[in-house]
C-alpha positions in Angstrom: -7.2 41.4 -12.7 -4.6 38.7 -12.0 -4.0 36.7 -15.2 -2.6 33.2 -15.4 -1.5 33.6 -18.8 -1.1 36.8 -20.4 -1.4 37.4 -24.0 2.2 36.7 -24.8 2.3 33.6 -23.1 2.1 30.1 -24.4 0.2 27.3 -22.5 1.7 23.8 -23.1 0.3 22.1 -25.9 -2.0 19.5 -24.5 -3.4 21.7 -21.7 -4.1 24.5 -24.8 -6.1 22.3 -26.6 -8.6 22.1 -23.6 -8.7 25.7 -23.3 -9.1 26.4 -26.5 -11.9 24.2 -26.9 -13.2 25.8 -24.1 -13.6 29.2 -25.6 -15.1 27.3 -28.6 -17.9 26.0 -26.1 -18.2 29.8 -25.4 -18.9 31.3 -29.3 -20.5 28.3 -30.7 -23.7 28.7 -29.8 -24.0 32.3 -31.0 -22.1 31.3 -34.2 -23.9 29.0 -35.3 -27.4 30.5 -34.8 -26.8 33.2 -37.2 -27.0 30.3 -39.9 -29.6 29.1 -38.9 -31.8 32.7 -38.1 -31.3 33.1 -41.7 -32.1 30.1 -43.6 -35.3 30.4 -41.7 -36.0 33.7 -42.9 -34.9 33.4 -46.3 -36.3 32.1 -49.7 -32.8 30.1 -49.8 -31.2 27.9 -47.7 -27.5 29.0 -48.7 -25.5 29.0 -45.5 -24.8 25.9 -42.7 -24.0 26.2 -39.6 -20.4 24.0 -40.2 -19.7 26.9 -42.6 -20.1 29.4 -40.2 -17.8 27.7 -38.1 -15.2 27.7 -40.8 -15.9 31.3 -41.2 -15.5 32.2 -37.1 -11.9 30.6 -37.6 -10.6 32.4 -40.5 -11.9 35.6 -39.6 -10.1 35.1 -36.3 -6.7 33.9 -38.0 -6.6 37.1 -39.9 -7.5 39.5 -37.0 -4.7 37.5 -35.1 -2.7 38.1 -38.1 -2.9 41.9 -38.4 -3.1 42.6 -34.9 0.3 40.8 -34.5 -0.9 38.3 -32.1 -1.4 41.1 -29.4 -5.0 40.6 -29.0 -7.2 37.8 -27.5 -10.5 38.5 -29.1 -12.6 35.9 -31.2 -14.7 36.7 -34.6 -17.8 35.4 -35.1 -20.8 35.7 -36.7 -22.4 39.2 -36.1 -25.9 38.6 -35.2 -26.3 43.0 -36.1 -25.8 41.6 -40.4 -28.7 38.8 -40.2 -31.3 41.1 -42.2 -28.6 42.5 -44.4 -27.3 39.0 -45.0 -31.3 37.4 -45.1 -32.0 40.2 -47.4 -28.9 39.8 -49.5 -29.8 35.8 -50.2 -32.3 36.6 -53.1 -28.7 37.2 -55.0 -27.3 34.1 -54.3 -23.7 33.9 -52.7 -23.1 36.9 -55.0 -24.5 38.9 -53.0 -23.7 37.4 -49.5 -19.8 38.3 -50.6 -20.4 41.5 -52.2 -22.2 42.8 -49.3 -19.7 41.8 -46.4 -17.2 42.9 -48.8 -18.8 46.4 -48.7 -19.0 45.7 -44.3 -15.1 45.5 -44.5 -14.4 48.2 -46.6 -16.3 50.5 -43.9 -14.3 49.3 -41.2 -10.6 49.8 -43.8 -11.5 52.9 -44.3 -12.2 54.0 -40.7 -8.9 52.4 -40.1 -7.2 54.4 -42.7 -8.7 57.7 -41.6 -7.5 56.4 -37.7 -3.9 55.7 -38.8 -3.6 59.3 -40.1 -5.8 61.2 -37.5 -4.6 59.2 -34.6 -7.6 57.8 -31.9 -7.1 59.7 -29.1 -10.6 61.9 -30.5 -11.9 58.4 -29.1 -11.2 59.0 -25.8 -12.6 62.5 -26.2 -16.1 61.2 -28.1 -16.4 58.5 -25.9 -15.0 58.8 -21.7 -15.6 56.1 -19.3 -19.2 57.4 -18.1 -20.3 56.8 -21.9 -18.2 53.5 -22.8 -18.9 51.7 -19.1 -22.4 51.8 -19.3 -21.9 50.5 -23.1 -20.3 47.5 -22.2 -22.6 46.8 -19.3 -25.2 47.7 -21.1 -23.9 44.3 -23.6 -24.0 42.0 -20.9 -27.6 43.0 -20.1 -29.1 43.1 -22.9 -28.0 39.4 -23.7 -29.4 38.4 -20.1 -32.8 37.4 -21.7 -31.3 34.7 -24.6 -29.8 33.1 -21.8 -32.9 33.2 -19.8 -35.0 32.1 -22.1 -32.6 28.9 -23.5 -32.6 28.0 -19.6 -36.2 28.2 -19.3 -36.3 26.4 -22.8 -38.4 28.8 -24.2 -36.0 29.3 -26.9 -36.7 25.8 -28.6 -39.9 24.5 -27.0 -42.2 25.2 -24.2 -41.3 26.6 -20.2 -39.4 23.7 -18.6 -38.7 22.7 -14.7 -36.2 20.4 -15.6 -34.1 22.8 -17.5 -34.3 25.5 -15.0 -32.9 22.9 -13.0 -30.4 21.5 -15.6 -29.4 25.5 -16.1 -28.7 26.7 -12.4 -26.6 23.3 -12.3 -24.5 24.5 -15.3 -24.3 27.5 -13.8 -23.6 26.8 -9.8 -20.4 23.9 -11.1 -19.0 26.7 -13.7 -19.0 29.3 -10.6 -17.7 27.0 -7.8 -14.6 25.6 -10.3 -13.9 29.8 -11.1 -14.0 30.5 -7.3 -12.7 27.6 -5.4 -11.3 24.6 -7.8 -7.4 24.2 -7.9 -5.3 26.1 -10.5 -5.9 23.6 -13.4 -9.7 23.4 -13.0 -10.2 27.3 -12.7 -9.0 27.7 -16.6 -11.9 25.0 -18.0 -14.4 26.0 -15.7 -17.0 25.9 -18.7 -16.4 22.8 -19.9 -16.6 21.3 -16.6 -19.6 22.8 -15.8 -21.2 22.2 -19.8 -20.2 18.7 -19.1 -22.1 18.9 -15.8 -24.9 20.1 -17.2 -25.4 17.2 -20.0 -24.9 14.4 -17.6 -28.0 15.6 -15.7 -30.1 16.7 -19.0 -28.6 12.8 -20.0 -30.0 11.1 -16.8 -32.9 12.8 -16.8 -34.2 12.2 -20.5 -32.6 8.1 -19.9 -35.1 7.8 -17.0 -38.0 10.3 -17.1 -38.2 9.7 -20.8 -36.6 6.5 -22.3 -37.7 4.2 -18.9 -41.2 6.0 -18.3 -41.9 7.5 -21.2 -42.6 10.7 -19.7 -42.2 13.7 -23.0 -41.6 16.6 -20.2 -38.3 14.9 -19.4 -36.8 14.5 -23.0 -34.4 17.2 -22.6 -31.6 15.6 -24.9 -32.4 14.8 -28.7 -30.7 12.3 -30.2 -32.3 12.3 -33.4 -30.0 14.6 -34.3 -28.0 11.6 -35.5 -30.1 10.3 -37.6 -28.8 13.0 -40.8 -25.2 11.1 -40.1 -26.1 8.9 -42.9 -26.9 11.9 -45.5 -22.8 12.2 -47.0 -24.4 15.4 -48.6 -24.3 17.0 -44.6 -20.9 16.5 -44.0 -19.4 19.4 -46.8 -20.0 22.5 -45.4 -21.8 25.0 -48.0 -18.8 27.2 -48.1 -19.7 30.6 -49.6 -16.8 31.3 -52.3 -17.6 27.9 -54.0 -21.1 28.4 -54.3 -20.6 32.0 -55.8 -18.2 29.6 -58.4 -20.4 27.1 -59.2 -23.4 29.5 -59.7 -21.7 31.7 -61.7 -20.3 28.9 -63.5 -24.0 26.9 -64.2 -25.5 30.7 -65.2 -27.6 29.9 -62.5 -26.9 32.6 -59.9 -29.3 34.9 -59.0 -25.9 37.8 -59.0 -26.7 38.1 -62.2 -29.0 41.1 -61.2 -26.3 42.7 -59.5 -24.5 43.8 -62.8 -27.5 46.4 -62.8 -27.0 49.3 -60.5 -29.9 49.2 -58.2 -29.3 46.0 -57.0 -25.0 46.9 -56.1 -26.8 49.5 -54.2 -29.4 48.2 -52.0 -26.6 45.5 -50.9 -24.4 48.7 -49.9 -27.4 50.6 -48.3 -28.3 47.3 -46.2 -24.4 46.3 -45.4 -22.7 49.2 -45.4 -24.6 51.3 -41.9 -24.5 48.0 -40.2 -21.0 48.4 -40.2 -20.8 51.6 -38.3 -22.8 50.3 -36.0 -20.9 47.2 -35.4 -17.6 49.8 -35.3 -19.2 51.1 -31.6 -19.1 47.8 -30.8 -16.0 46.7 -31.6 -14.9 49.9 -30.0 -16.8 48.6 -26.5 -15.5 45.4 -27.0 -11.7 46.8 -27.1 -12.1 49.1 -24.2 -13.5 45.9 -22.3 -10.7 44.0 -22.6 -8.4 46.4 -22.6 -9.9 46.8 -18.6 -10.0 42.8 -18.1 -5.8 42.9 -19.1 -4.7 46.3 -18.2 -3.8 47.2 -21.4 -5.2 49.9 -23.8 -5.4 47.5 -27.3 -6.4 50.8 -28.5 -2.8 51.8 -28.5 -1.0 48.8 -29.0 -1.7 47.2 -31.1 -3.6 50.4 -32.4 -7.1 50.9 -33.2 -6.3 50.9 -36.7 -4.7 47.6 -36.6 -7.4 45.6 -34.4 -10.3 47.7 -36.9 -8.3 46.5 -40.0 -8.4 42.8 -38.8 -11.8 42.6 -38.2 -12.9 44.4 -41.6 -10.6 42.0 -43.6 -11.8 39.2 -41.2 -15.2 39.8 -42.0 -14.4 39.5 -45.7 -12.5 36.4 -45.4 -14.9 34.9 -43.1 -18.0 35.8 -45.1 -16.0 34.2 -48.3 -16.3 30.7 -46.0 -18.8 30.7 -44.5 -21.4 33.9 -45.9 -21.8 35.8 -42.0 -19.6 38.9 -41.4 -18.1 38.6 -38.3 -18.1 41.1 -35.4 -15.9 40.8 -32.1 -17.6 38.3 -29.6 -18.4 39.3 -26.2 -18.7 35.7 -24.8 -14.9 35.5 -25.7 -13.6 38.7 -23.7 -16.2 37.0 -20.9 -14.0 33.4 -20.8 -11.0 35.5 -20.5 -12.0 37.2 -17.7 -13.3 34.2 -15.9 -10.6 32.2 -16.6 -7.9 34.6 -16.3 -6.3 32.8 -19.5 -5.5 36.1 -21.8 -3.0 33.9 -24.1 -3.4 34.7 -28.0 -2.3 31.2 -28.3 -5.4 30.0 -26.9 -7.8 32.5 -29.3 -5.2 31.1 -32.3 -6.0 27.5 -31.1 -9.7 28.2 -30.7 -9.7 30.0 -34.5 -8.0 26.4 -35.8 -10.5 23.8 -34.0 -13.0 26.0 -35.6 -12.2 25.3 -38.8 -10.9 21.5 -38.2 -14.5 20.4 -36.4 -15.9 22.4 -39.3 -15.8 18.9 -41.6 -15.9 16.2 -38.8 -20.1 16.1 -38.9 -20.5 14.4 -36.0 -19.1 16.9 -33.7 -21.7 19.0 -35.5 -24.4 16.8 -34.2 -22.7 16.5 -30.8 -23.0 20.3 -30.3 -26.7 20.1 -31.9 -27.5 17.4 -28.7 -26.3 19.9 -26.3 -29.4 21.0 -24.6 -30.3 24.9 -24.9 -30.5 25.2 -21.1 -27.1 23.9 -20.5 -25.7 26.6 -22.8 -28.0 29.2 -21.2 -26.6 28.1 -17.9 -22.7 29.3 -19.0 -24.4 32.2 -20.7 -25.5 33.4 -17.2 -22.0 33.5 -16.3 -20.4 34.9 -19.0 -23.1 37.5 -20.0 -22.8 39.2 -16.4 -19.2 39.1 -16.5 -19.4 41.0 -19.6 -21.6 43.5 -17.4 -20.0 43.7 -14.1 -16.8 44.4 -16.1 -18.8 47.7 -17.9 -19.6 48.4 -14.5 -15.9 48.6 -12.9 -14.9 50.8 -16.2 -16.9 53.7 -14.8 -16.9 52.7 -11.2 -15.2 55.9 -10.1 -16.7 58.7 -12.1 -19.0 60.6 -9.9 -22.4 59.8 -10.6 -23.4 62.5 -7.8 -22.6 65.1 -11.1 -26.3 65.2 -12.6 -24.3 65.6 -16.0 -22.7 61.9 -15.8 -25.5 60.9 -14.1 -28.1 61.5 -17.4 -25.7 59.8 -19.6 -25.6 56.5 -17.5 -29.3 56.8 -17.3 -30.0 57.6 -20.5 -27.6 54.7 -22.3 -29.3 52.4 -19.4 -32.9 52.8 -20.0 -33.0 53.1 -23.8 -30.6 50.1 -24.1 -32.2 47.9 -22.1 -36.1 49.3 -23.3 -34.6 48.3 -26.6 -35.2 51.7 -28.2 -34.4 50.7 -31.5 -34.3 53.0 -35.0 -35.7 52.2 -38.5 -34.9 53.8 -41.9 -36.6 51.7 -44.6 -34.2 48.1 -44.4 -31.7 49.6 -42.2 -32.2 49.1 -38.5 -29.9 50.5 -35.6 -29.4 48.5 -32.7 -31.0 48.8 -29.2 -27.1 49.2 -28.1 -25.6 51.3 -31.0 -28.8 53.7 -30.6 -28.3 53.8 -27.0 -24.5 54.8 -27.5 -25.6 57.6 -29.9 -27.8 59.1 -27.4 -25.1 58.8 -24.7 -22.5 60.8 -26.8 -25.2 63.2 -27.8 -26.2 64.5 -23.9 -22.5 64.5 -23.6 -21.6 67.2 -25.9 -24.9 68.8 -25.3 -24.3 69.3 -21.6 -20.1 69.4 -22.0 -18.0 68.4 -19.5 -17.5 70.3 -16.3 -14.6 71.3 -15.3 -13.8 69.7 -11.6 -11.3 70.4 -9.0 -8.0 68.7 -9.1 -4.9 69.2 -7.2 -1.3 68.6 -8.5 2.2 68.2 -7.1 5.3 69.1 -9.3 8.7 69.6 -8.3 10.7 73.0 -8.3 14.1 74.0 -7.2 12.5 75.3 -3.8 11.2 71.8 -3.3 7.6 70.8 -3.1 5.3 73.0 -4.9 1.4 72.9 -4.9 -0.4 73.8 -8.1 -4.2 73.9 -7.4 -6.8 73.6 -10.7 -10.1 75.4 -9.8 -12.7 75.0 -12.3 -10.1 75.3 -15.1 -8.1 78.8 -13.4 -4.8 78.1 -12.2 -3.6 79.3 -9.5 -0.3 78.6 -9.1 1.3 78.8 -5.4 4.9 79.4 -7.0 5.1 82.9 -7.5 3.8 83.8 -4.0 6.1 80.8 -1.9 9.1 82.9 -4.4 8.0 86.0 -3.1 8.1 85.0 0.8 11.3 83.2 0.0 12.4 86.9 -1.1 11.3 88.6 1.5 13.0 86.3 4.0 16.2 86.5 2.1 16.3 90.1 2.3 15.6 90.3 6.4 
């Protein structure tokens, strides 16, 4: 696609703070719910949602970091670690660490192996009719979260008015992409996020604060009311709870200095991570296609894996969620056309700043789940129209390529999921599994190309036929001869 920036480029400063907190419109949502998924599932309440924030950032700064500013992709919180992470809490922050420490270390080493071995077995393991599908398959199977915060399902009860509040989002974010001037087609979610909370605000003013009518509170301002609490505005960042417990002979790690309980974190962290890997590996190829260039290569797959297992560490250290690549990200770069690092560096700072200024916190709690559901629509089928376009011209008249699309397709989006004890396999990574799997079972087949190479004679046609050469060379020599001698 046509980019306005590209990564190297650097917007101007004041315009790059709006984009930038564009992209942080994108992720927050996702980020912050992993927080919050666990608390509700755990004994403890040990992580915040402002932490998780802080953690987004870092882990971001340090991908930037080894991945020499030649990447636009944003960490965040991986939503594939919340029952390693929930089941991790009964150990306290101890635990949380040591267990994203073990996530990391699976993706270093991978990244080690990569840097001697090289990644072009990637390519081979894992062509276009196996990694398209993937990456569509992403998109789709977030479809329904954004579905059901615009139908509100995901906080209350089904909701007109949201629907409503939703395809607004929505229709403003697409008609700034398609046909607003220059300036407005790189913010064109936060023009159509603010769009969306002026009519969920008129809406609850009238229906609900003038008429009283409940079905039309679609803003909460309540929200506000934990402003006064000073106790809310430090983030619980993970590293200085693992201090203070250890420090007050209060923390639950204490168990860890027994074996069993070093490995069950390991066992519950440390397959999570290979499943993550396929989908940082999807997520690479993706916008790799949205830029038209293979990140795989430069900076390396060993570089970009090595900056998201150390940014999970560091990440986890602030704010206890290992990270994982973000999809909604690589989905604002493609709308937007902005590809600039400087805008993911900018994004990864304002992350960690609006981390400690609590009301922002509560500003982003206001925002109503159907206005975020409405940018999800467009960003979550961007994410799988561009899985589409990666596989657009393999031949799906070949029954081989065909079974593989259809396979990854309707296990993926069943949700075909696997379960060995406290480890489960994604919907996605099991998909990808099975999509590999028919591919090596049924092995590529060897189709009919034609070549052009130049000789001394001039232009020479070298046909490939099912793998046999047969090289027109010898036999345009042998007229030539012939000729020569009559």
């Amino acid at each position: 696609m046509k980019l306005v920036y590209s990564m190297k480029d650097k917007p101007p400063f004041g315009k790059n703070l709006i984009y930038g907190f564009q992209q942080l419109l994108a992720i927050i949502a996702a980020t912050v719910l992993v927080p919050f998924i666990v608390n509700s599932n755990a004994h403890y309440q040990l992580l915040s949602q402002s932490a998780a924030l802080i953690g987004a950032g870092v882990g971001s700064l340090i991908y930037i970091a080894f991945t020499r500013m030649k990447s636009p992709v944003f960490l965040g919180s991986s939503f594939a670690f919340i029952a390693p992470v929930t089941s991790a809490v009964i150990y306290g922050y101890c635990g949380i660490i040591l267990g994203s420490l073990f996530a990391g270390i699976v993706y270093v080493l991978i990244a080690l192996i990569i840097k001697f071995v090289g990644s072009n077995w990637i390519d081979k393991l894992m062509p276009p009719v196996i990694i398209g599908p993937t990456v569509a398959l992403i998109g789709l199977s977030l479809s329904s979260s954004a579905i059901n915060n615009v139908n509100n399902t995901a906080v209350a009860g089904y909701n007109l008015w949201c629907i409503l509040i939703g395809i607004i989002t929505f229709l403003v974010t697409v008609i700034v992409s398609v046909k607003g001037n220059k300036s407005m087609k790189l913010i064109p979610f936060v023009i159509g996020v603010l769009a969306g909370y002026v009519a969920a605000l008129l809406i609850t003013l009238v229906g609900y604060k003038a008429f009283g009518f409940a079905y039309c509170k679609i803003v909460d301002f309540s929200v506000f009311s934990k402003i006064t609490d000073i106790n809310n505005w430090m983030p619980n960042i993970t590293f200085l709870g693992a201090i203070k417990e250890i420090s007050t002979g209060t923390s639950a790690g204490e168990y860890l200095l027994n074996g069993a309980g070093v490995l069950s974190i390991l066992l519950a962290f440390a397959p999570v991570a290979m499943v993550t890997f396929a989908e940082h590996i999807a997520d690479h190829k993706n916008i790799s296609s949205i830029i038209e260039k293979d990140l795989l290569k430069d900076p390396g797959l060993d570089k970009t894996l090595l900056g998201d297992g150390i940014g999970t560490i560091g990440g986890a250290l602030f704010g206890g969620c290992p990270n994982t690549t973000y999809g909604e990200s690589i989905g604002c770069v493609a709308i937007t056309g902005n590809a600039s690092v400087w805008t993911t560096l900018t994004t990864a700072i304002l992350c960690v700043v609006l981390a400690f200024f609590y009301p922002f916190i509560l500003f982003i709690e206001t925002i109503p789940a159907c206005v975020v559901g409405g940018i999800c629509i467009a960003l979550y089928g961007f994410i799988a129209v561009s899985g589409l376009r990666m596989f657009k011209n393999v031949d799906l008249d070949n029954s081989k390529n065909l079974f593989i699309v259809a396979a990854i397709f309707v296990c993926g989006i069943g949700g075909l999921k696997l379960n060995f004890g406290g480890i489960e396999i994604s919907n996605i990574a099991t998909a990808l599994v099975l999509g590999i799997i028919v591919n090596l079972i049924l092995k590529p087949s060897k189709e009919k190309v034609e070549q052009t190479v130049k000789v001394e004679e001039g232009e020479v046609e070298e046909k490939t036929i099912f793998g046999n050469i047969y090289d027109e060379k010898k036999e345009k020599g042998k007229d030539k001869n012939k000729s020569d001698k009559q």
